[in-house]
N, C-alpha and C positions, 0 to 999 in steps of 0.2 A: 504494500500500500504506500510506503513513504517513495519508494523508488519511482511512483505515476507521480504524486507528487513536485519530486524533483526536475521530473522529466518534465512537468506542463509550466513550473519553474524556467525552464530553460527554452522552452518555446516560447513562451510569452516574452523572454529577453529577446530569443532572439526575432521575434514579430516586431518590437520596439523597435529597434537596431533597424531591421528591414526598411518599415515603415518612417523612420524620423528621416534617414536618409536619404529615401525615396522622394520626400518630400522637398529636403534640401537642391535635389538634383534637378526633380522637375521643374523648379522656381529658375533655377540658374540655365539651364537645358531654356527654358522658353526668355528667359532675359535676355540670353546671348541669340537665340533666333532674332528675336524682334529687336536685338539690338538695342532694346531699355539700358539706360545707363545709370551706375548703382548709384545709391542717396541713402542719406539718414532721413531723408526730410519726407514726413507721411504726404506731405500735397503732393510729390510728386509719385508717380508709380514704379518709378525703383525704389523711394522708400516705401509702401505699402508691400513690394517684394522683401523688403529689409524687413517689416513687422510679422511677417507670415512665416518668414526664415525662423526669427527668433522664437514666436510660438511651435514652430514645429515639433520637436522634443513633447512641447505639452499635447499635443492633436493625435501624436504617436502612440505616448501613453493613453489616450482615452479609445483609440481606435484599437488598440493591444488587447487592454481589460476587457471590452465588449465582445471583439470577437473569441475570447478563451475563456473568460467567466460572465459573458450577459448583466445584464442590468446590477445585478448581488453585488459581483465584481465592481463595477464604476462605483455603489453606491459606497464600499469598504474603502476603494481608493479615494474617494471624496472624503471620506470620514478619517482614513489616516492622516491627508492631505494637511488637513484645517486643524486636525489637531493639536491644541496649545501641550508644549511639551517641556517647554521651560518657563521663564518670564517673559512675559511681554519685551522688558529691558533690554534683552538678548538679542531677540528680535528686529528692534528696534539701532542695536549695535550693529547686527549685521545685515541691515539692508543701510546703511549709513558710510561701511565702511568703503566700498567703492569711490562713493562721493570724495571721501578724506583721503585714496590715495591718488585721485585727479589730481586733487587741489592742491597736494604735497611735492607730485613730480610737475606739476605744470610751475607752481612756487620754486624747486629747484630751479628748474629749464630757463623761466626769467632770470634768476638771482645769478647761477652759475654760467650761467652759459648765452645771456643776453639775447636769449631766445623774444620774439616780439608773438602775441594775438594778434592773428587776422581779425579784422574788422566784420566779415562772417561765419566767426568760427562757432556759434548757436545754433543749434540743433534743435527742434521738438520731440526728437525718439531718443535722444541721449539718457533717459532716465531706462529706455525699453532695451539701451545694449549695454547699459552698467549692469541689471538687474538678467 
């Protein structure tokens, strides 16, 4: 019994793996057809390929659970998901800490190395490719 277990364990990783990359490819496969040219920025449609990229991973795992354990499965993986497991503080630390080492190497890059900001160097998805 533990051995089906293990075994639908390792199919469901490997449906993930399948599918998250699949997904990556097809995005980049139809970018380079039509010649879209990449972006951070959602108004344009490389960045809306840039937003779909990065959910990929999450669309992978929901398309993984459904087809190997049906609705039980999505509803376990939703409830692991959201699970508070430590403090809130933690949490809070580490969706934060991205932010702090932009700020630390972009602070060296000026300080040390007289690095300058471009004038458009703001992003709208920049929060979507720290996280």
């Amino acid at each position: 019994m533990q051995a089906i277990g293990r075994q639908k364990e390792k199919s469901l990783l490997f449906l993930f793996v399948l599918t998250s990359y699949a997904q990556i490819w097809i995005l980049y496969g139809v970018g380079k057809l039509l010649d879209i040219p990449f972006s951070m920025d959602p108004r344009q449609l490389g960045g809306l390929f840039y937003i779909f990229g990065a959910a990929a991973p999450l669309l992978a795992a929901i398309v993984a659970t459904v087809i190997m354990s049906g609705k039980e499965g999505l509803n376990i993986l939703f409830r692991r998901s959201f699970g508070w497991r430590f403090s809130p503080i933690w949490y809070l630390i580490a969706a934060f800490i991205p932010f702090a080492v932009t700020a630390a190497s972009t602070w060296a890059a000026i300080r040390f190395f007289n690095a300058e900001i471009p004038k458009n160097w703001f992003s709208p998805s920049f929060g979507i490719g720290f996280l």
